[in-house]
PyMOL Python script that loads the backbone (N, CA, C, O; Angstrom):
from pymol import cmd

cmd.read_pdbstr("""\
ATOM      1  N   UNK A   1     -35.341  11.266 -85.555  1.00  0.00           N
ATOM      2  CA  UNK A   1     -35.747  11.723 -86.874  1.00  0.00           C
ATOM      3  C   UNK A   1     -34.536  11.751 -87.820  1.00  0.00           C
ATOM      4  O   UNK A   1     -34.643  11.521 -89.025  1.00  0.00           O
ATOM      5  N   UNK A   2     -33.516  12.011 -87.280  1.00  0.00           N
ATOM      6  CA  UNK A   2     -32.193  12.400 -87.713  1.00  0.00           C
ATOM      7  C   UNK A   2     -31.510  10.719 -88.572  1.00  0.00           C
ATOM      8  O   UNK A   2     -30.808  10.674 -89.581  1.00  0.00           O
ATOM      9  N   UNK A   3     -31.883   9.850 -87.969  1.00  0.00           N
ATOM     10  CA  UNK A   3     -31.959   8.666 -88.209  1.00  0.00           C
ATOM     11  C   UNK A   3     -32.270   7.869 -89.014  1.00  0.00           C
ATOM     12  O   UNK A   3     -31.772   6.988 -89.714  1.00  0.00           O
ATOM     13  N   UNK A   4     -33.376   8.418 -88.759  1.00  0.00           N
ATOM     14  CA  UNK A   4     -34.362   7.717 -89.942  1.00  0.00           C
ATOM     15  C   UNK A   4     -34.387   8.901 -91.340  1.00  0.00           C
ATOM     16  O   UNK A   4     -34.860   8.683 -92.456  1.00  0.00           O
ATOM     17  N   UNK A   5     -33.983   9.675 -91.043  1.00  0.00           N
ATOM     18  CA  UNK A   5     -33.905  10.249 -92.428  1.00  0.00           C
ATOM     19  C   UNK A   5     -32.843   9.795 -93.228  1.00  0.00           C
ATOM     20  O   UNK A   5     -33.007   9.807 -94.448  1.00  0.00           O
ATOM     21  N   UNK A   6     -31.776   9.395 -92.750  1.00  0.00           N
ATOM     22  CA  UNK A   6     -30.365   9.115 -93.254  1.00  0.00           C
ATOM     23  C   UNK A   6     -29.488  10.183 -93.042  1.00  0.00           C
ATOM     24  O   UNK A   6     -28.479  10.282 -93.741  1.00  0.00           O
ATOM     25  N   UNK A   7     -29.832  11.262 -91.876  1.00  0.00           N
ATOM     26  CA  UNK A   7     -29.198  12.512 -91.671  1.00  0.00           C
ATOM     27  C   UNK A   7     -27.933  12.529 -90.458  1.00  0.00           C
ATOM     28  O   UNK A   7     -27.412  13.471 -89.860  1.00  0.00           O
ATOM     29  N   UNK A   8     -27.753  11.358 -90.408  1.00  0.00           N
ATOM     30  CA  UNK A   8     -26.546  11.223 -89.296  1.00  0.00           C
ATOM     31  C   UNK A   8     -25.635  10.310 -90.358  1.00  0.00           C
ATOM     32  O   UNK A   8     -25.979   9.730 -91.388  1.00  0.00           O
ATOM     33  N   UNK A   9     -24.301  10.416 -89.684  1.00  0.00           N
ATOM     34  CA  UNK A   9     -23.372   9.844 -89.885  1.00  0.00           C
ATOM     35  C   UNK A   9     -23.209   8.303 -89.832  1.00  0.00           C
ATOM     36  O   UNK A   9     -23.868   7.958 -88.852  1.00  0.00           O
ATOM     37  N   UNK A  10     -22.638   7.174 -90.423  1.00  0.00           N
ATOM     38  CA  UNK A  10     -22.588   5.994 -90.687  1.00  0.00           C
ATOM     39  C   UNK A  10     -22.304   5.718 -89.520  1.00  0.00           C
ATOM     40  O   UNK A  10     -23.080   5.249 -88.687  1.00  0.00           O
ATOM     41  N   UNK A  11     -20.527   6.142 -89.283  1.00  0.00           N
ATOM     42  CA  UNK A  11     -20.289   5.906 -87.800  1.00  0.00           C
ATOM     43  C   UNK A  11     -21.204   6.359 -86.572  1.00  0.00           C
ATOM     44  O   UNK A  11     -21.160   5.894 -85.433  1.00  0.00           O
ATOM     45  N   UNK A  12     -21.617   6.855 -86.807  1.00  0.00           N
ATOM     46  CA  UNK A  12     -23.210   7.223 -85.256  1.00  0.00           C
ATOM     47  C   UNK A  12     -23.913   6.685 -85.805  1.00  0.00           C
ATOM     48  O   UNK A  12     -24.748   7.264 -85.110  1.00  0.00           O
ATOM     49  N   UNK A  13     -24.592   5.975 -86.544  1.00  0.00           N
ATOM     50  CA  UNK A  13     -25.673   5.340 -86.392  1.00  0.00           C
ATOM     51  C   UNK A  13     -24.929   3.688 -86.332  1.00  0.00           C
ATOM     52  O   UNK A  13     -25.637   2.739 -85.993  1.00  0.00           O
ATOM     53  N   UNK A  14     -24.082   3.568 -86.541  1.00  0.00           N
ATOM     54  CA  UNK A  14     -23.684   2.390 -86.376  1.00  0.00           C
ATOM     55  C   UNK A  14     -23.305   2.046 -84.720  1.00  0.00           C
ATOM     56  O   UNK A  14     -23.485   0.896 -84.320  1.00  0.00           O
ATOM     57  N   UNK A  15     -22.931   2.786 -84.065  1.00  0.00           N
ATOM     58  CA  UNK A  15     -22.702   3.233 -82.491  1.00  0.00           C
ATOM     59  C   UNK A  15     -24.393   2.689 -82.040  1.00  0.00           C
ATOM     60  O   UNK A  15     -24.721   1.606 -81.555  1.00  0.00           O
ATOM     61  N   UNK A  16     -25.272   3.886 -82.410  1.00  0.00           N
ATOM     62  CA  UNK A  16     -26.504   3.929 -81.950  1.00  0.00           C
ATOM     63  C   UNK A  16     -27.106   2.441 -81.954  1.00  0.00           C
ATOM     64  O   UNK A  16     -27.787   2.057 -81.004  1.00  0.00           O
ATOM     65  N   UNK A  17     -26.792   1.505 -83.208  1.00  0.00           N
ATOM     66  CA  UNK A  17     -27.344   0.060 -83.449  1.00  0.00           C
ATOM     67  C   UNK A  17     -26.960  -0.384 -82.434  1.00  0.00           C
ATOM     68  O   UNK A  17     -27.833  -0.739 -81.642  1.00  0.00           O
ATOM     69  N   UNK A  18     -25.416  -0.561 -82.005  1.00  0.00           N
ATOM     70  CA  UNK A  18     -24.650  -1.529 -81.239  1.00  0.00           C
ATOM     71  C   UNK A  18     -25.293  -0.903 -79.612  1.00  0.00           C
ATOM     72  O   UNK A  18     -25.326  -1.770 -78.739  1.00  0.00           O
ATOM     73  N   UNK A  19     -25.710   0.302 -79.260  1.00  0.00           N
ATOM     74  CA  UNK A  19     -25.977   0.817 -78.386  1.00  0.00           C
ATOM     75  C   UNK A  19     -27.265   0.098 -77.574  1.00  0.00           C
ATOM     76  O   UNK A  19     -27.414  -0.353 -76.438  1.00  0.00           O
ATOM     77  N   UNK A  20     -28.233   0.254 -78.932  1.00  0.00           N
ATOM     78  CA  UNK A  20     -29.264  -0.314 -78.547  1.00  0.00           C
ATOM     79  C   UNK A  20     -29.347  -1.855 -78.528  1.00  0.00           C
ATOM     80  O   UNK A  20     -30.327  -2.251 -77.897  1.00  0.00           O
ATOM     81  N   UNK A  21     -28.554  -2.852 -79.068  1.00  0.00           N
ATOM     82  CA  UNK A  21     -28.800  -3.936 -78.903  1.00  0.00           C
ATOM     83  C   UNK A  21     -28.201  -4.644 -77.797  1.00  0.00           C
ATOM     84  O   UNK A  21     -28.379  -5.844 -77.587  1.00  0.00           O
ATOM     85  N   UNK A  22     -27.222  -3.591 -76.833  1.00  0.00           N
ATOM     86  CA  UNK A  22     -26.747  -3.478 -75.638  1.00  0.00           C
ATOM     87  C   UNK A  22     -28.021  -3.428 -74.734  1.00  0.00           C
ATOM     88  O   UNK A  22     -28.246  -4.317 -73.914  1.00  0.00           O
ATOM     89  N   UNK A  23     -28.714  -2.523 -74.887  1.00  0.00           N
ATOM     90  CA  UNK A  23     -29.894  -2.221 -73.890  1.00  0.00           C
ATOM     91  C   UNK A  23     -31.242  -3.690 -74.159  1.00  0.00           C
ATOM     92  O   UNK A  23     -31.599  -4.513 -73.316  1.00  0.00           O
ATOM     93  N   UNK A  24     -31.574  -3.597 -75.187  1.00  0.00           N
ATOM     94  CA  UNK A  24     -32.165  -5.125 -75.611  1.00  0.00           C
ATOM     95  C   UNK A  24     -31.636  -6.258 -74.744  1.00  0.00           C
ATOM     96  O   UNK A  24     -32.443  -6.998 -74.183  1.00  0.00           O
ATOM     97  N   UNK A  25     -30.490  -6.413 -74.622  1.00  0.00           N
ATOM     98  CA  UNK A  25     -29.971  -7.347 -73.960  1.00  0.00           C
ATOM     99  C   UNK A  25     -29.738  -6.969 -72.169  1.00  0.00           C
ATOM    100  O   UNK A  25     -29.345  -7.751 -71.304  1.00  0.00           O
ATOM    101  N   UNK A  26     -30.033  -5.879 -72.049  1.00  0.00           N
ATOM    102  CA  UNK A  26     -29.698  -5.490 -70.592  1.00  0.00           C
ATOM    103  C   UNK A  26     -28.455  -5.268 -70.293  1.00  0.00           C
ATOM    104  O   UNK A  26     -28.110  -5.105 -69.123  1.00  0.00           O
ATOM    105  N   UNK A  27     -27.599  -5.231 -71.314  1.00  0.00           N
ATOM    106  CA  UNK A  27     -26.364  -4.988 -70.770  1.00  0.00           C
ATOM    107  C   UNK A  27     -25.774  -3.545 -70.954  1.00  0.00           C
ATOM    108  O   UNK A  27     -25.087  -3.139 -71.892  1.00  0.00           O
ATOM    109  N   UNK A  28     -26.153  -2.942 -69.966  1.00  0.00           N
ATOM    110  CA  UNK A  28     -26.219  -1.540 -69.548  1.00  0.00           C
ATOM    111  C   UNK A  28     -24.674  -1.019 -69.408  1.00  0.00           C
ATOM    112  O   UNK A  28     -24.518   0.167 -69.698  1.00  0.00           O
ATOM    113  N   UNK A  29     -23.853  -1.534 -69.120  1.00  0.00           N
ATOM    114  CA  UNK A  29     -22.594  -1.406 -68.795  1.00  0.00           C
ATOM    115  C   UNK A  29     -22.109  -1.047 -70.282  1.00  0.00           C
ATOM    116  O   UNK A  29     -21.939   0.110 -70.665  1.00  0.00           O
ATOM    117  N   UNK A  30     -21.886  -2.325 -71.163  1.00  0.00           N
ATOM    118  CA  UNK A  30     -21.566  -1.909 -72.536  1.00  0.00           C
ATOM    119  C   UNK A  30     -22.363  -0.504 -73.160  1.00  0.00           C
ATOM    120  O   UNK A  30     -21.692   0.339 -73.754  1.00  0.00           O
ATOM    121  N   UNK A  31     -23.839  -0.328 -72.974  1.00  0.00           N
ATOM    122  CA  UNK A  31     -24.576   0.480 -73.196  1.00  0.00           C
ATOM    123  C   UNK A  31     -23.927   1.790 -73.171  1.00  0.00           C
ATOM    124  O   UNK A  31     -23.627   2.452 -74.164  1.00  0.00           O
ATOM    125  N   UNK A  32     -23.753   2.080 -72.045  1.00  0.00           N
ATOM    126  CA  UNK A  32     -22.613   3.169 -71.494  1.00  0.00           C
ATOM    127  C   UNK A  32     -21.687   3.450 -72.040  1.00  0.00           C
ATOM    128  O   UNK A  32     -21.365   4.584 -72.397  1.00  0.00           O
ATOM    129  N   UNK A  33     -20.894   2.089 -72.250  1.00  0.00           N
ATOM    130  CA  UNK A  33     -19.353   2.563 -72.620  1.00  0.00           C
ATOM    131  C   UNK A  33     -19.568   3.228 -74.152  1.00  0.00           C
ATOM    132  O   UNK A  33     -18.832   4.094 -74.625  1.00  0.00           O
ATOM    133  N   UNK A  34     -20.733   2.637 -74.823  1.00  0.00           N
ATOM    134  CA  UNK A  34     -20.772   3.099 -76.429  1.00  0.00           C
ATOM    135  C   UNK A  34     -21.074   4.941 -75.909  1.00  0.00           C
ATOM    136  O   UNK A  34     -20.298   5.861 -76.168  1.00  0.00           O
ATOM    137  N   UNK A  35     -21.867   5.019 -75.452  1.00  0.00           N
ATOM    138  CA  UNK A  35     -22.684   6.455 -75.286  1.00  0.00           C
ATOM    139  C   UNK A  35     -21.336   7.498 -74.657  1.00  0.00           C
ATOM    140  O   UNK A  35     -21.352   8.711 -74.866  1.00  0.00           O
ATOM    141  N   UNK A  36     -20.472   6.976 -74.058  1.00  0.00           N
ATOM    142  CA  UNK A  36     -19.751   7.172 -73.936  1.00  0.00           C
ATOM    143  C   UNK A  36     -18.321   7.300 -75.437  1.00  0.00           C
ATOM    144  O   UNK A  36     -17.531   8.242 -75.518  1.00  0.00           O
ATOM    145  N   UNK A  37     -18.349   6.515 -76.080  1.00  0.00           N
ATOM    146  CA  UNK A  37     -17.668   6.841 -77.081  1.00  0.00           C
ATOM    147  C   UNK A  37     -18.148   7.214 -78.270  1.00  0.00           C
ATOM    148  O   UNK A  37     -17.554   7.353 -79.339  1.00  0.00           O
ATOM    149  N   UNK A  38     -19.502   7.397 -77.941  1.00  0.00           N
ATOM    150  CA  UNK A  38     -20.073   9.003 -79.181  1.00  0.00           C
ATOM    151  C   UNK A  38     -19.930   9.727 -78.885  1.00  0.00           C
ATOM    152  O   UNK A  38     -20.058  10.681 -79.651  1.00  0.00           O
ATOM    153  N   UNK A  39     -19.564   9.938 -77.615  1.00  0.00           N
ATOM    154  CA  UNK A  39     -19.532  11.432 -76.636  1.00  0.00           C
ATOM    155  C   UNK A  39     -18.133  12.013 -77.308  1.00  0.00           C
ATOM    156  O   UNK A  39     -17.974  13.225 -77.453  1.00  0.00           O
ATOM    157  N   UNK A  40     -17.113  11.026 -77.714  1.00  0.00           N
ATOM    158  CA  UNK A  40     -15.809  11.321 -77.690  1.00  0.00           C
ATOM    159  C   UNK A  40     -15.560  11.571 -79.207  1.00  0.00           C
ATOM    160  O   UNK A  40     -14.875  12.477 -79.682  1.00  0.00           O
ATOM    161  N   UNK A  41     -16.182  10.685 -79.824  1.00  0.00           N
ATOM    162  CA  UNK A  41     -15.815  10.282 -81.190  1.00  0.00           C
ATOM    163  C   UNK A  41     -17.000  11.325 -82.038  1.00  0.00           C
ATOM    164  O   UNK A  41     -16.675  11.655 -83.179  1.00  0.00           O
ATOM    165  N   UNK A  42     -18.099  11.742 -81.601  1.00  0.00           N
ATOM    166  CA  UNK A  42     -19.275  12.442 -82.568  1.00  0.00           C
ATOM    167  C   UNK A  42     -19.923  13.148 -81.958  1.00  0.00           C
ATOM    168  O   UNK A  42     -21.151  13.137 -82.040  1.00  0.00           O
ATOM    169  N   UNK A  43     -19.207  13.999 -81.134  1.00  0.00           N
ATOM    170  CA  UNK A  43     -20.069  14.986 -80.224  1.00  0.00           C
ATOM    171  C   UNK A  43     -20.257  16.167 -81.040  1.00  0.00           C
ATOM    172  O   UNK A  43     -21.235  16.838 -80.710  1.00  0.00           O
ATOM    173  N   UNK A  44     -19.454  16.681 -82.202  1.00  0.00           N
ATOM    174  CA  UNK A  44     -19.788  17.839 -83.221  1.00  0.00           C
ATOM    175  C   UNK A  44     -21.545  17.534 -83.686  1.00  0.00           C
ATOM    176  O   UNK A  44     -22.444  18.375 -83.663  1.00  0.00           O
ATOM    177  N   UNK A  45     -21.651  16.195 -84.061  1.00  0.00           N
ATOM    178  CA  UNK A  45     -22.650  15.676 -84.743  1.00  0.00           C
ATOM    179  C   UNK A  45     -23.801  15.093 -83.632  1.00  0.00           C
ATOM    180  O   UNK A  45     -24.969  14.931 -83.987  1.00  0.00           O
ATOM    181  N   UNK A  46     -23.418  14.846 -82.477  1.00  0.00           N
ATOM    182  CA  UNK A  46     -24.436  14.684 -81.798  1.00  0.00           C
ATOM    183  C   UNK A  46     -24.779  14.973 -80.289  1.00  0.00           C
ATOM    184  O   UNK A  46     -25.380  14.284 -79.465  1.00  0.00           O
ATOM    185  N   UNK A  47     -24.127  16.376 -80.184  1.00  0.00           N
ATOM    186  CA  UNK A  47     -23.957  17.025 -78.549  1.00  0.00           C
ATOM    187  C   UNK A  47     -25.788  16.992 -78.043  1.00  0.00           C
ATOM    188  O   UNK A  47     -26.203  16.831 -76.895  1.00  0.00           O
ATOM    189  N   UNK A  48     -26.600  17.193 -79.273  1.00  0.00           N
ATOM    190  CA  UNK A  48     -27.706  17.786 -78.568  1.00  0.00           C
ATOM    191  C   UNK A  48     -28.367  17.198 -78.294  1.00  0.00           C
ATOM    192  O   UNK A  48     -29.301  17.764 -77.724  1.00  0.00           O
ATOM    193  N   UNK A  49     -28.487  15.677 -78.429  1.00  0.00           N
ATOM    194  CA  UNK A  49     -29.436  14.552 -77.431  1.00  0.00           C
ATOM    195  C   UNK A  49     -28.148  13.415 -76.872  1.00  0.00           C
ATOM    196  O   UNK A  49     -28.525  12.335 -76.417  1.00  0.00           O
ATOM    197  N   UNK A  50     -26.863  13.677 -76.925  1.00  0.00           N
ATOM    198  CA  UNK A  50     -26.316  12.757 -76.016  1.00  0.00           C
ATOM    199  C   UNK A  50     -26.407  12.616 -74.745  1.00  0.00           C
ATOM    200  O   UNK A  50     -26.155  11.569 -74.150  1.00  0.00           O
ATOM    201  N   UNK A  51     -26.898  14.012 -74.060  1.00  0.00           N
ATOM    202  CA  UNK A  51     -27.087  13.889 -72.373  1.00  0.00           C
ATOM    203  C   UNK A  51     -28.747  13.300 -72.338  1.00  0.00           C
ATOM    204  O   UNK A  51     -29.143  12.823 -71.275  1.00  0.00           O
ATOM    205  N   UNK A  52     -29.335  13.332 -73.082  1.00  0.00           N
ATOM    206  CA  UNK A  52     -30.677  13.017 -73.456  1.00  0.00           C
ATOM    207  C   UNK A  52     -30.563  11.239 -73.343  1.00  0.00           C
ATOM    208  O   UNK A  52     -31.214  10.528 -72.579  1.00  0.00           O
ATOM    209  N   UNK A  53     -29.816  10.921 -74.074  1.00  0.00           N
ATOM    210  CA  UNK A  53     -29.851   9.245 -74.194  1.00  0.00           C
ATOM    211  C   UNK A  53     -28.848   9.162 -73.467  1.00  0.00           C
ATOM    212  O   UNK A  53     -28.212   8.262 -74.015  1.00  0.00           O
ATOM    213  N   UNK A  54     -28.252   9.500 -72.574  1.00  0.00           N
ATOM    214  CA  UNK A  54     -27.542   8.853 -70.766  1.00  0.00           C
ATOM    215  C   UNK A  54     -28.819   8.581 -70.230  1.00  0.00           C
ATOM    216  O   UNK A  54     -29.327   7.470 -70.079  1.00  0.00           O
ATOM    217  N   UNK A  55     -29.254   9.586 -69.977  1.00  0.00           N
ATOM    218  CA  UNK A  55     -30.526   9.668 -69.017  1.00  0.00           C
ATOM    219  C   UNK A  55     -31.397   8.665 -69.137  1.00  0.00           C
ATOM    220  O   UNK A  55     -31.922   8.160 -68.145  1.00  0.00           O
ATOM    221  N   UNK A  56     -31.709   8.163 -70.680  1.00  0.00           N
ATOM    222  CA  UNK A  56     -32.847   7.135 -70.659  1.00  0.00           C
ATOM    223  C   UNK A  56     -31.989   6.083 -70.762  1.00  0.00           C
ATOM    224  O   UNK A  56     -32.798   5.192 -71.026  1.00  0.00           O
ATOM    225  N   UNK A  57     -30.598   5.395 -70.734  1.00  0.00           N
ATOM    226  CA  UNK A  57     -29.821   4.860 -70.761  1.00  0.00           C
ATOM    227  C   UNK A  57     -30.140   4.313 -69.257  1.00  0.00           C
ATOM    228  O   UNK A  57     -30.580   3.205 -68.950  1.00  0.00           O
ATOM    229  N   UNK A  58     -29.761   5.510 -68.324  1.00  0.00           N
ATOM    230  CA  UNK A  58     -29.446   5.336 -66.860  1.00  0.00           C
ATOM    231  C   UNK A  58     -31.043   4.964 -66.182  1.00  0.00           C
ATOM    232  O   UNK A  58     -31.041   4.252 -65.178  1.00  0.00           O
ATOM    233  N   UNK A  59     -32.555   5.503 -66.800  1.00  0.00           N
ATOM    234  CA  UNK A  59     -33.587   5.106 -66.384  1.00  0.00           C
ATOM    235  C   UNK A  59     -33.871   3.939 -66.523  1.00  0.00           C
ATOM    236  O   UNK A  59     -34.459   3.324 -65.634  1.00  0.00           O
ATOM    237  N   UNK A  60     -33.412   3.232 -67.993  1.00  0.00           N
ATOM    238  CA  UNK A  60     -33.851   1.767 -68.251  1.00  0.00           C
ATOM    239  C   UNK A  60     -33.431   1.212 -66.872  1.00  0.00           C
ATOM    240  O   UNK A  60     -34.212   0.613 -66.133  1.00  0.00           O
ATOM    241  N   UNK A  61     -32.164   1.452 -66.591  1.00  0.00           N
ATOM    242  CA  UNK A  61     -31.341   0.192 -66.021  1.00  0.00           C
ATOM    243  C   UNK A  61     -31.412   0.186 -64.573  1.00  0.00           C
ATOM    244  O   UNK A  61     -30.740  -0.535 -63.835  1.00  0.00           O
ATOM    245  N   UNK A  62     -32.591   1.354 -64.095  1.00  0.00           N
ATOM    246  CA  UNK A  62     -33.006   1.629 -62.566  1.00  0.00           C
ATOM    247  C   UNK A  62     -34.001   1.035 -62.949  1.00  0.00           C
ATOM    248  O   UNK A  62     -33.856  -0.043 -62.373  1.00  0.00           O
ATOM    249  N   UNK A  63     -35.067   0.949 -63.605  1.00  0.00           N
ATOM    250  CA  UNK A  63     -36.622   0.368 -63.867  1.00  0.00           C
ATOM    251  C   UNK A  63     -35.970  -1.474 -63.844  1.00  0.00           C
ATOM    252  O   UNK A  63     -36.393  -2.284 -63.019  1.00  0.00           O
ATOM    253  N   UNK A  64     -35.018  -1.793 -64.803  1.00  0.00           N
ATOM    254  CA  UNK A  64     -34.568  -3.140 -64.984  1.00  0.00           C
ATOM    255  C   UNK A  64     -34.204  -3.499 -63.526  1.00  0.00           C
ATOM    256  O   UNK A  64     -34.371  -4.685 -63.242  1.00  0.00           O
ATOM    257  N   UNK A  65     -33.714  -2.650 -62.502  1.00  0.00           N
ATOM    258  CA  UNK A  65     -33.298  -3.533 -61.261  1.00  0.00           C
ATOM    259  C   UNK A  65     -34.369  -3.034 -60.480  1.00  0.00           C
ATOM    260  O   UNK A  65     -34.079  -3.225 -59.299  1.00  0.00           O
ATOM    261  N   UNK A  66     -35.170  -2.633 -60.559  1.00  0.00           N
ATOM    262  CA  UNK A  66     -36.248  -2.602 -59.264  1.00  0.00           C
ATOM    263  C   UNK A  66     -37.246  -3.871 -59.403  1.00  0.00           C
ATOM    264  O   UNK A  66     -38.127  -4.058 -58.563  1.00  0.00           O
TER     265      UNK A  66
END
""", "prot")
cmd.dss("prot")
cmd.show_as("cartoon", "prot")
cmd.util.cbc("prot")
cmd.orient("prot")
């Protein structure tokens, strides 16, 4: 929601783009490393669904290899 309102930051939603077009592509590894450097770089701004999007991060990519 935060998103689509225009209520996040340039730099996190620009993360979030590159994040997801990581997962689009299956490449889960890069996926990570971004989610990983919002963790570092915008965790003031986005602590409260970053363990939220590991998780569906880490589900895609168990559903993708089964």
């Amino acid at each position: 929601a935060k998103l689509n309102s225009g209520d996040i930051s340039k730099n996190a939603s620009d993360k979030l783009l590159q994040l997801c077009q990581f997962i689009d592509t299956g490449d889960f590894t890069n996926a990570l490393q971004v989610q990983v450097l919002l963790t570092t770089t915008e965790w003031d701004e986005c602590q409260s669904w970053l363990g939220s999007l590991k998780r569906m991060i880490k589900t895609k990519q168990s559903v993708r290899l089964s």
